[in-house]
The first five atom37 places (N, CA, C, CB, O) and aatype in JSON, in Angstrom:
{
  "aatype": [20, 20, 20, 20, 20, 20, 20, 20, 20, 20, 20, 20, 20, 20, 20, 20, 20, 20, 20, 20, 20, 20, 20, 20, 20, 20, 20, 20, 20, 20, 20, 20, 20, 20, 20, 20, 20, 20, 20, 20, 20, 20, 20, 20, 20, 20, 20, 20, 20, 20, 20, 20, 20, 20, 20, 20, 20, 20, 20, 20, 20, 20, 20, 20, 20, 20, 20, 20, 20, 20, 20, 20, 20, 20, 20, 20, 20, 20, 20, 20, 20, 20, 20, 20, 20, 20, 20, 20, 20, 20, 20, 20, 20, 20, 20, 20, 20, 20, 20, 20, 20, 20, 20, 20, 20, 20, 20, 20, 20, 20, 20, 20],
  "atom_mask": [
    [1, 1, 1, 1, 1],
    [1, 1, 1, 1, 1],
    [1, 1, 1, 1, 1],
    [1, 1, 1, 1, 1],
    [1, 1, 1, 1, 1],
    [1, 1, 1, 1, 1],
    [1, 1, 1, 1, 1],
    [1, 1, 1, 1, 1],
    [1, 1, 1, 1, 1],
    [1, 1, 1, 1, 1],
    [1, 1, 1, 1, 1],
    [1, 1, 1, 1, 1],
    [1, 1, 1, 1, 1],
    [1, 1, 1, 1, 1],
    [1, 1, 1, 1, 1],
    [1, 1, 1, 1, 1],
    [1, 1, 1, 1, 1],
    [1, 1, 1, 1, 1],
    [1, 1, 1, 1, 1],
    [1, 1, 1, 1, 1],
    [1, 1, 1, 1, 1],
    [1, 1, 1, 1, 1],
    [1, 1, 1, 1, 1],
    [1, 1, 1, 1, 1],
    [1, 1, 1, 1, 1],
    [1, 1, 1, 1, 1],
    [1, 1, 1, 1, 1],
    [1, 1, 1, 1, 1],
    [1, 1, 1, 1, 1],
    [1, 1, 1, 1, 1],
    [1, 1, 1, 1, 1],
    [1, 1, 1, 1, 1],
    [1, 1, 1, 1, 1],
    [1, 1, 1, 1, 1],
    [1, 1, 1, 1, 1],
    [1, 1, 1, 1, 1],
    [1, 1, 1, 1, 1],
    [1, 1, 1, 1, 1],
    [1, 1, 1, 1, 1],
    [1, 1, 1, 1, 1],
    [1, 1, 1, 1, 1],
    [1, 1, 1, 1, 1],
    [1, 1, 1, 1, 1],
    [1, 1, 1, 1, 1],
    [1, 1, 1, 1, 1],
    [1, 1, 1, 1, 1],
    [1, 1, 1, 1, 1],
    [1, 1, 1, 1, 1],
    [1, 1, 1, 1, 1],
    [1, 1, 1, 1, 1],
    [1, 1, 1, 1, 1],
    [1, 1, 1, 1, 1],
    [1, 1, 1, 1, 1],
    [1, 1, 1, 1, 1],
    [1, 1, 1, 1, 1],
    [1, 1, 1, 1, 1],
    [1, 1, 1, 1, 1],
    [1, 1, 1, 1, 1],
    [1, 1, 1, 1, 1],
    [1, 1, 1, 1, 1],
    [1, 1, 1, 1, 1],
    [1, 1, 1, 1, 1],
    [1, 1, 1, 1, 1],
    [1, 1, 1, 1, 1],
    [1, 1, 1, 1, 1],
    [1, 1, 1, 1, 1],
    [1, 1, 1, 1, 1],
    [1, 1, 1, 1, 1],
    [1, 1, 1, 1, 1],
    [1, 1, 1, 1, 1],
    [1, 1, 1, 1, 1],
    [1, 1, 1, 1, 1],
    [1, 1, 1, 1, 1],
    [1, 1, 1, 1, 1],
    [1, 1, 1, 1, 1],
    [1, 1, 1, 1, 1],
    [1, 1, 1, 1, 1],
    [1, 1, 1, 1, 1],
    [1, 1, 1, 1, 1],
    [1, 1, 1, 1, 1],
    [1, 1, 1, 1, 1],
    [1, 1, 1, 1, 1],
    [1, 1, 1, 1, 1],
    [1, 1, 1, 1, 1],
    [1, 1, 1, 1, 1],
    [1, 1, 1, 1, 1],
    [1, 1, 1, 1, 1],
    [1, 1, 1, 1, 1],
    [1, 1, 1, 1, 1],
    [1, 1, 1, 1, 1],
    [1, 1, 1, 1, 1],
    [1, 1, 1, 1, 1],
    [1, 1, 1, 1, 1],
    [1, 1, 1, 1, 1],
    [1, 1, 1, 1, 1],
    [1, 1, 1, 1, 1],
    [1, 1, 1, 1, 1],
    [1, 1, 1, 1, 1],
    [1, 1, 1, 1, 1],
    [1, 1, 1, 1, 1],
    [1, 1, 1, 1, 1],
    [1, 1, 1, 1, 1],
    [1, 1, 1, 1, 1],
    [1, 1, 1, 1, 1],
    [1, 1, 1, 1, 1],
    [1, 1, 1, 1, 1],
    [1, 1, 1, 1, 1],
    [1, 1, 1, 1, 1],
    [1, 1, 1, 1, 1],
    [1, 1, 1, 1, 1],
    [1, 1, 1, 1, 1],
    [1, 1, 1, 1, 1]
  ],
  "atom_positions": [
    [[-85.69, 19.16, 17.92], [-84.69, 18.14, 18.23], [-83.86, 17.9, 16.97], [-85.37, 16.82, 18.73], [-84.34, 17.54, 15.89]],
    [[-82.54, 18.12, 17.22], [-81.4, 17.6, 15.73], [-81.34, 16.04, 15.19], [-79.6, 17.86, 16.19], [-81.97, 15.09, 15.64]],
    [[-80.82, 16.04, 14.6], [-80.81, 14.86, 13.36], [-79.76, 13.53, 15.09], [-79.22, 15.68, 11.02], [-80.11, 12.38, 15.32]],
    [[-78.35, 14.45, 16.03], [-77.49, 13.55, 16.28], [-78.55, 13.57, 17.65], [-75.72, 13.86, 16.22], [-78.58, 12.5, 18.26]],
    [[-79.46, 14.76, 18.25], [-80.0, 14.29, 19.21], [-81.21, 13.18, 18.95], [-80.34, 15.38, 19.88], [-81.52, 12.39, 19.84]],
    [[-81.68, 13.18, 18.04], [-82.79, 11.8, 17.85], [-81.97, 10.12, 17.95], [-83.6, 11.96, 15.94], [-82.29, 9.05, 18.46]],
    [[-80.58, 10.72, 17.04], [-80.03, 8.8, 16.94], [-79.47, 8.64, 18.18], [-78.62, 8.23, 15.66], [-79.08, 7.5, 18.45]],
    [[-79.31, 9.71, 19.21], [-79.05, 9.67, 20.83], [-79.76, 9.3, 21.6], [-78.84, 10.63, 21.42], [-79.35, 8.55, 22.48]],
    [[-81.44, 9.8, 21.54], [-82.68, 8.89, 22.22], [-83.07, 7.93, 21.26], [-84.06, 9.73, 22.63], [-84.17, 8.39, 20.96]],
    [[-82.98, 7.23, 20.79], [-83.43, 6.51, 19.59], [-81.44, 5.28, 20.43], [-83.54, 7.93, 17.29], [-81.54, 4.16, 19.92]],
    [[-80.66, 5.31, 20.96], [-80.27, 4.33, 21.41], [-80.46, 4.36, 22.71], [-79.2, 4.12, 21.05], [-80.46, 3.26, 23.26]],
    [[-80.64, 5.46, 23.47], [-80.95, 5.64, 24.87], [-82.25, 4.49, 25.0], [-81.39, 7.4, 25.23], [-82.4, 3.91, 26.08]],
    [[-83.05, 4.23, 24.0], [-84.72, 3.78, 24.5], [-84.36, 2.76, 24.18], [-86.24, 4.27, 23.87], [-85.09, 1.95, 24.74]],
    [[-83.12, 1.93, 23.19], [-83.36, 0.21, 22.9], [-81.82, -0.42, 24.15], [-82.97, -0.35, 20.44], [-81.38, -1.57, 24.16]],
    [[-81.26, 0.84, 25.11], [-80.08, 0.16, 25.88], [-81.84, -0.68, 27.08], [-78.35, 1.83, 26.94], [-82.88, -0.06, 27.33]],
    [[-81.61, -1.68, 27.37], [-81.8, -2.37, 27.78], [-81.77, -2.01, 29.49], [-81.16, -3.17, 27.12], [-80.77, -1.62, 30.08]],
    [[-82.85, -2.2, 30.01], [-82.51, -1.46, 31.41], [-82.46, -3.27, 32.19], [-84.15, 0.05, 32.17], [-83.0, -4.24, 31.66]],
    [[-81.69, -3.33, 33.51], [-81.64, -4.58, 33.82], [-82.67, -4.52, 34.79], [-80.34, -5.1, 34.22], [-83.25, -3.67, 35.45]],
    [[-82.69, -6.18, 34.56], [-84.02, -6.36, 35.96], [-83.22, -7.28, 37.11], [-85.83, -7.51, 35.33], [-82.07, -7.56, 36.77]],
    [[-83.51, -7.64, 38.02], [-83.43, -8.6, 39.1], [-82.43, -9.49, 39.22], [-84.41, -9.29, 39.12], [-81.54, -9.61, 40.07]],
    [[-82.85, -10.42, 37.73], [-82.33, -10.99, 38.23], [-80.83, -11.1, 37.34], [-83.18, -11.97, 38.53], [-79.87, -11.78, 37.71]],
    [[-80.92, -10.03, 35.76], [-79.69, -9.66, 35.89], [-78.52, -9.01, 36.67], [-79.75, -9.33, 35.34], [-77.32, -9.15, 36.45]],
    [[-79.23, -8.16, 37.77], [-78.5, -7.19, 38.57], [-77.73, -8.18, 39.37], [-79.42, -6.12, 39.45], [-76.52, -8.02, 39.52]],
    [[-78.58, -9.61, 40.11], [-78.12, -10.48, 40.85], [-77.0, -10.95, 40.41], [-78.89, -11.32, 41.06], [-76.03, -10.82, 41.17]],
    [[-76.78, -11.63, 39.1], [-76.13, -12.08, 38.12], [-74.66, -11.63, 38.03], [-76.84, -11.77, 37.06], [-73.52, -12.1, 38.12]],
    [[-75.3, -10.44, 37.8], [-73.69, -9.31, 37.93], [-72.93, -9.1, 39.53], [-74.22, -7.33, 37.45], [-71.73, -8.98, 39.77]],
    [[-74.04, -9.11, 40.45], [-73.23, -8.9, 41.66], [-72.41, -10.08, 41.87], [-74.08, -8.62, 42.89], [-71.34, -10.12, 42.48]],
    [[-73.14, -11.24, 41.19], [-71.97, -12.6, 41.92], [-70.82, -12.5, 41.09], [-72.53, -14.47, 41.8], [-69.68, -12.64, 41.51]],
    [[-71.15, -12.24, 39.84], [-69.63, -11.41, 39.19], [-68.84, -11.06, 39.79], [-69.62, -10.3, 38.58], [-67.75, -11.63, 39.89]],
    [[-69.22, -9.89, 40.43], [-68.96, -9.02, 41.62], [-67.86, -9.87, 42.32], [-70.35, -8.73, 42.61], [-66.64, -9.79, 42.18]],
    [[-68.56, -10.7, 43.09], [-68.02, -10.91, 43.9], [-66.65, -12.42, 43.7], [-69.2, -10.93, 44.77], [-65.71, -12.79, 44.4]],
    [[-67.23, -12.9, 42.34], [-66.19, -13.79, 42.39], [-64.66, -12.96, 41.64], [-66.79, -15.26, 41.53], [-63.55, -13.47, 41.74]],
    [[-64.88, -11.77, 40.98], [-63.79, -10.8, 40.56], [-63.38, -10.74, 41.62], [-64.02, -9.51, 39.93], [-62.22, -11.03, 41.94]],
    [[-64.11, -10.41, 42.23], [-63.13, -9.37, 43.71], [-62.34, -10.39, 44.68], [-64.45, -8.35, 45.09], [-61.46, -9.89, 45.37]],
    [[-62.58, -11.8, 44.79], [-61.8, -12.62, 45.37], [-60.74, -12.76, 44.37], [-62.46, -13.83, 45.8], [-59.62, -12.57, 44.84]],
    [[-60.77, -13.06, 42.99], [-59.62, -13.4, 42.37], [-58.83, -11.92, 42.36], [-59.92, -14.12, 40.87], [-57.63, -12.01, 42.07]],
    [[-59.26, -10.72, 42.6], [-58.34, -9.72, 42.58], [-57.42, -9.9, 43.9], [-59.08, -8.34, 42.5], [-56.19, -9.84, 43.93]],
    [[-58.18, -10.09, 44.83], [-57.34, -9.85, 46.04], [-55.84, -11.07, 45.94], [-58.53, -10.16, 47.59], [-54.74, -10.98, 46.5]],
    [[-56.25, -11.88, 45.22], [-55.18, -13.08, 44.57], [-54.18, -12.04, 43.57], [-56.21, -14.57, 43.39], [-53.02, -11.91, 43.98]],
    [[-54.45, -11.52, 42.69], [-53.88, -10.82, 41.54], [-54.17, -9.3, 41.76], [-54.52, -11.38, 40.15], [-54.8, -8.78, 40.84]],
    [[-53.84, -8.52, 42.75], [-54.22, -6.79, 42.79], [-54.09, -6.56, 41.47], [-53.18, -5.64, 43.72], [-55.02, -6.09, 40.81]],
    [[-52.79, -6.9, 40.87], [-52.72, -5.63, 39.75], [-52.82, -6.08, 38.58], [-51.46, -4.78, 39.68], [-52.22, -5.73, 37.57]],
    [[-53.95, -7.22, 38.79], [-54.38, -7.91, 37.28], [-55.26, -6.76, 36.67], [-55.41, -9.53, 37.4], [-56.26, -6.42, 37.29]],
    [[-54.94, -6.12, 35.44], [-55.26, -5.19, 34.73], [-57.0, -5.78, 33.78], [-53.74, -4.89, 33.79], [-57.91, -5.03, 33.45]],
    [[-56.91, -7.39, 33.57], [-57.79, -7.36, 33.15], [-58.98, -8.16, 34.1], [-57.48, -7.67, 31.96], [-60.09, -8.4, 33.63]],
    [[-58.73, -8.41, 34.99], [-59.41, -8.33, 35.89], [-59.89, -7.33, 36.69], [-59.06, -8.89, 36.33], [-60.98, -7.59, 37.17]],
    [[-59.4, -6.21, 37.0], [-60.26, -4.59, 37.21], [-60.9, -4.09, 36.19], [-59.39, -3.35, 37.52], [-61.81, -3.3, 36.4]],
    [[-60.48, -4.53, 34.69], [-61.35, -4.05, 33.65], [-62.77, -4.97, 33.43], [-60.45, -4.04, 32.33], [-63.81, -4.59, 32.89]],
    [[-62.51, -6.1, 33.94], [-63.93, -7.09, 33.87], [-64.65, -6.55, 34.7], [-63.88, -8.66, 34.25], [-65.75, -6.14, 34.34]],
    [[-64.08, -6.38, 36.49], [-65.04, -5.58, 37.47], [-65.76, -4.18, 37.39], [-64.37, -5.42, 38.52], [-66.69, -3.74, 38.06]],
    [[-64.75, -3.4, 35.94], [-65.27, -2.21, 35.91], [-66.87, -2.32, 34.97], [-64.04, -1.22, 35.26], [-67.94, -1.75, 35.17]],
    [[-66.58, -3.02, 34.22], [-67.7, -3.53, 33.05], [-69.23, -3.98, 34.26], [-66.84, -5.4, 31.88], [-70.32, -3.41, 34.27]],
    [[-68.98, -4.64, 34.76], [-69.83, -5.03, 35.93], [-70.33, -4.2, 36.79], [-69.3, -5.78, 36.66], [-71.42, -4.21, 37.35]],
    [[-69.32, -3.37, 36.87], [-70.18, -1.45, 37.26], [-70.78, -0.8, 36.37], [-69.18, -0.13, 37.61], [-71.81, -0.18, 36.62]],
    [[-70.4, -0.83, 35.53], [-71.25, -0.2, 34.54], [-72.21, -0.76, 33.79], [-70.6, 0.28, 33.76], [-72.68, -0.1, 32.86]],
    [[-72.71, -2.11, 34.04], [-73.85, -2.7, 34.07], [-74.48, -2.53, 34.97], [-73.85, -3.72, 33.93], [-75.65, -2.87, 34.75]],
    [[-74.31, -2.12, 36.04], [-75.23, -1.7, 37.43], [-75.6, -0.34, 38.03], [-74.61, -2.21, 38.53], [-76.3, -0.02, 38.99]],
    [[-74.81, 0.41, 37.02], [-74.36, 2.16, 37.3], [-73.7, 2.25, 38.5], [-75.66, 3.31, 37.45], [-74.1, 3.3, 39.0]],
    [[-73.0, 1.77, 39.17], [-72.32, 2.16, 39.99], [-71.1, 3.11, 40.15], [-72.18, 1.35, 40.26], [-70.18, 2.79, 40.92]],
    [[-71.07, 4.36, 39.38], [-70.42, 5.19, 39.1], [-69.42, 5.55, 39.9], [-71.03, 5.94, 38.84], [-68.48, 6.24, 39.51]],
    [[-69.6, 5.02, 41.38], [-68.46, 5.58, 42.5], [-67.24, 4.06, 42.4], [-69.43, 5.86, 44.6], [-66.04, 4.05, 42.65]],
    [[-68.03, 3.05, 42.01], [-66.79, 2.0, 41.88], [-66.24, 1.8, 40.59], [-67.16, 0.63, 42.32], [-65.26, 1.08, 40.35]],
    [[-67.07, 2.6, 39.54], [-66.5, 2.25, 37.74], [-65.1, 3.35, 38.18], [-67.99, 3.06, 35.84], [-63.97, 2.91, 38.01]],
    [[-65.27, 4.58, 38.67], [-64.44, 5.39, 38.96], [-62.55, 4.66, 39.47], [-65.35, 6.16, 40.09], [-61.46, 4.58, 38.91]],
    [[-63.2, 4.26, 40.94], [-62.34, 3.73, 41.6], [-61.65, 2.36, 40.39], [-63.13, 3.29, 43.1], [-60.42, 2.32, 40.5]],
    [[-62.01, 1.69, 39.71], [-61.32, 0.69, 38.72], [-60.82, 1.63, 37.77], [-62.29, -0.49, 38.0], [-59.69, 1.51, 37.3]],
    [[-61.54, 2.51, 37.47], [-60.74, 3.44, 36.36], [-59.6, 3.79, 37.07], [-61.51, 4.84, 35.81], [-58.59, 3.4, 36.48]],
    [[-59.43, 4.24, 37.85], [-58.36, 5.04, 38.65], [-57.19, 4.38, 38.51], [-58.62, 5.2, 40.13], [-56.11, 4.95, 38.34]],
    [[-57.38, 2.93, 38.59], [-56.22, 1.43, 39.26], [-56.35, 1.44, 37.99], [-56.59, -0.23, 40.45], [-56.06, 2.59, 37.68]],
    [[-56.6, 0.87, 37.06], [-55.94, 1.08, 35.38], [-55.32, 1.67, 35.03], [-56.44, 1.33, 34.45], [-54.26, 1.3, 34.54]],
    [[-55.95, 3.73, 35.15], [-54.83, 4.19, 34.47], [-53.41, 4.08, 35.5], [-55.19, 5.74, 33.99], [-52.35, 4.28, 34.9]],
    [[-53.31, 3.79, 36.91], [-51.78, 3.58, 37.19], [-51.5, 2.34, 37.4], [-51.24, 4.26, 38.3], [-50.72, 2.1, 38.32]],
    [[-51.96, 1.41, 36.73], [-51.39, 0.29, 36.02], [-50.74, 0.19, 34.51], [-52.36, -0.53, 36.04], [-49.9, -0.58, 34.05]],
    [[-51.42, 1.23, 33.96], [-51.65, 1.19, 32.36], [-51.47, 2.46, 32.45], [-53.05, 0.64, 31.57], [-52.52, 3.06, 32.26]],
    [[-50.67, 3.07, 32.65], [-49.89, 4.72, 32.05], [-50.44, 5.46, 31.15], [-48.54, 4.66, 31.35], [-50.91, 6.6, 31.2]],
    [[-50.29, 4.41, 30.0], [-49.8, 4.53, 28.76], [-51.11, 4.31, 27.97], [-48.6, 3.54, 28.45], [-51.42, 5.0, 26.99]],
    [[-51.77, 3.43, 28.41], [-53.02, 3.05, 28.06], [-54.44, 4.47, 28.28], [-53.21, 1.63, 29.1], [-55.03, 4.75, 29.32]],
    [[-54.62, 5.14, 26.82], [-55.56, 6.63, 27.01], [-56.9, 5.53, 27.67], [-56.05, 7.86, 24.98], [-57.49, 6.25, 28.47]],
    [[-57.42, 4.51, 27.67], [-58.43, 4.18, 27.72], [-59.34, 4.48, 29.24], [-58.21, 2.95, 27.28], [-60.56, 4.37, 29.15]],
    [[-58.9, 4.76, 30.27], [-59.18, 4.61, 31.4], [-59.04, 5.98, 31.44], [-58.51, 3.69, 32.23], [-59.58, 6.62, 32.33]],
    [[-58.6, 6.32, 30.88], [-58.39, 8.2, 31.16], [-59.65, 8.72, 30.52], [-56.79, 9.11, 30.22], [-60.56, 9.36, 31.05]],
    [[-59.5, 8.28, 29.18], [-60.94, 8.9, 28.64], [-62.36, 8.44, 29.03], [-60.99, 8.74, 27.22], [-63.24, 9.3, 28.95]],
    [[-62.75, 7.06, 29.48], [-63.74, 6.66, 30.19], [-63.5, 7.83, 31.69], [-63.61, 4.84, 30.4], [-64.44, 7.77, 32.49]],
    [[-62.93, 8.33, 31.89], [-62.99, 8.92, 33.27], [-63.47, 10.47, 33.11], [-61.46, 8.81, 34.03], [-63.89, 11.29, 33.92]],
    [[-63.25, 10.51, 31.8], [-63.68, 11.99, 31.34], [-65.03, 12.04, 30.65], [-62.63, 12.62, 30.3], [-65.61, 13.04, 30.24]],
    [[-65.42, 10.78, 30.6], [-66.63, 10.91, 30.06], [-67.47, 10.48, 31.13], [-66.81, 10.19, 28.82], [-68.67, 10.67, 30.9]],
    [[-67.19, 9.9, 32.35], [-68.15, 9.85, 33.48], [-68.37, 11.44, 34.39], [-67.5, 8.6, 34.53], [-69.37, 11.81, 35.0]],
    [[-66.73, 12.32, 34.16], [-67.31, 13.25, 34.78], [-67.88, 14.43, 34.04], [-66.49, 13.61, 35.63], [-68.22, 15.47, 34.61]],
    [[-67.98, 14.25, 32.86], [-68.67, 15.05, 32.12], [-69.99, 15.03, 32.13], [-68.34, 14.94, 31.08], [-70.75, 15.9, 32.55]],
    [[-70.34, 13.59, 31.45], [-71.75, 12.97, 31.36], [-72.61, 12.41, 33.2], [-71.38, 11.37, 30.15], [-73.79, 12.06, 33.32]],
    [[-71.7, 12.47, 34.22], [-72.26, 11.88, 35.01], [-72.65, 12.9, 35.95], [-71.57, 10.86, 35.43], [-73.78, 13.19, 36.34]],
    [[-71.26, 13.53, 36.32], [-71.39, 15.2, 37.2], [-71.41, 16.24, 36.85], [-70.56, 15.63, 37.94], [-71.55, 17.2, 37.61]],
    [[-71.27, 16.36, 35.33], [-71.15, 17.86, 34.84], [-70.02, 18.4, 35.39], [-72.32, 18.78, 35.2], [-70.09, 19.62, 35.55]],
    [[-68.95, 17.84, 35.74], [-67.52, 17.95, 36.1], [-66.92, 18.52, 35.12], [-66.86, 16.77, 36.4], [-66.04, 17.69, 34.89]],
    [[-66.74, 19.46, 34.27], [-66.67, 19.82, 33.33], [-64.9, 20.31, 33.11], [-67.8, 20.72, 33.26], [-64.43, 20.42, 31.98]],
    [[-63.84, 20.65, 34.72], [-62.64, 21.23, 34.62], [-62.21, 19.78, 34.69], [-62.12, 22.41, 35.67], [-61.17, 19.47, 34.11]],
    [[-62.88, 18.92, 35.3], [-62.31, 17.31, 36.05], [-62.39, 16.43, 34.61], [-63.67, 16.43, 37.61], [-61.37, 15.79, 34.39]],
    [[-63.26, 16.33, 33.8], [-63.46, 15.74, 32.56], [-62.13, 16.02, 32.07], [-64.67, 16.26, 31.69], [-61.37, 15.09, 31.77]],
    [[-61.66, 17.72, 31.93], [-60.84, 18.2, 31.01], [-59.51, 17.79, 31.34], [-60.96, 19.57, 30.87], [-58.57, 17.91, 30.56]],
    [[-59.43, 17.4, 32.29], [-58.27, 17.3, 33.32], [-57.32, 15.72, 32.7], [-59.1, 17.11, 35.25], [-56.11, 15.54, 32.62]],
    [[-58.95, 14.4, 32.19], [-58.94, 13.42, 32.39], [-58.92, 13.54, 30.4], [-60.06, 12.78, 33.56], [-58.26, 12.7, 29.8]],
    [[-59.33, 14.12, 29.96], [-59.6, 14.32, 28.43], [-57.79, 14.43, 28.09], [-60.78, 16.05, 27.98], [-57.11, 13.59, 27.51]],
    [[-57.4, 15.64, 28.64], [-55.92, 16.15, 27.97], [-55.12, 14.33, 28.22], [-54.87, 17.95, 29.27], [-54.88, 13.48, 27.37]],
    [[-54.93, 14.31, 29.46], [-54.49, 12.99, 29.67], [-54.67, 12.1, 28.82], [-54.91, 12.52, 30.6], [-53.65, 11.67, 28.28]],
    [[-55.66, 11.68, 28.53], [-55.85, 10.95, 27.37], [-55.08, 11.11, 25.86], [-57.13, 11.14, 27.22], [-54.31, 10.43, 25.18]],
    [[-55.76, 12.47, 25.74], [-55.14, 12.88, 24.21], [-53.29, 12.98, 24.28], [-55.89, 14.73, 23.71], [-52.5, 12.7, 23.38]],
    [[-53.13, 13.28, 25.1], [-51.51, 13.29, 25.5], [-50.93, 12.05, 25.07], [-51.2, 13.43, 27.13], [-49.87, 11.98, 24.45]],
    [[-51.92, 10.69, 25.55], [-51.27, 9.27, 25.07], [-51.33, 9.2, 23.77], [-51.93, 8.0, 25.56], [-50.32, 9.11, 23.07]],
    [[-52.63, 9.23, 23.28], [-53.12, 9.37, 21.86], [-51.76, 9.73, 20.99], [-54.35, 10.63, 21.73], [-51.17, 9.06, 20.14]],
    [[-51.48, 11.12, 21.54], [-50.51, 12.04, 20.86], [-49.69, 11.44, 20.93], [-50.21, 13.25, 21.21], [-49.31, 11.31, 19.77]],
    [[-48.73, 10.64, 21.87], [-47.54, 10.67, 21.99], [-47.1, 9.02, 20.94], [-47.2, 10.81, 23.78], [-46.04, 8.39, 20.99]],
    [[-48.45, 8.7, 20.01], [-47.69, 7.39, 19.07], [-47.81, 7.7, 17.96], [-48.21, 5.92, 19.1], [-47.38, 6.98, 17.07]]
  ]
}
């Protein structure tokens, strides 16, 4: 095992796995985001609070779907592009779909 794969399980073992009644916690999150969205669709930081709340729960098919509504809210913004390349890399082994979502990114990066 290498020096960057040990400090990789060595944070993998202290992320904190949730229990009960954090999961609960987060769903009412859940759910009070999702009423104030339907008030504000294209509140940008309100899909980014709901996305955070997926990814406290792994819900990888709805962190997706908020990523999606960012980056065409936020163009311009690499952030939602590169979280999208690192779910399909790290999540599906999506490896042309990562790359797809990577260039995108670096394209913003590039273009300041």
């Amino acid at each position: 095992m290498g020096f960057l794969d040990k400090i990789k399980k060595s944070i993998e073992l202290k992320q904190r796995m949730p229990n009960d009644e954090s999961i609960k916690k987060v769903e009412n999150k859940i759910i009070e985001l999702k009423k104030t969205l339907e008030k504000n669709p294209n509140d940008s930081k309100i899909i980014t609070k709901l996305y955070m709340c997926y990814v406290e729960i792994s819900e990888t098919e709805k962190k997706i779907e908020c990523l999606k509504k960012l980056s065409q809210l936020l163009p311009n913004d690499f952030y939602s592009f590169q979280q999208l390349a690192d779910i399909y890399l790290n999540e599906f082994g999506d490896i042309k779909q990562a790359k797809i979502y990577q260039n995108q990114s670096n394209d913003i990066k590039n273009s300041f």
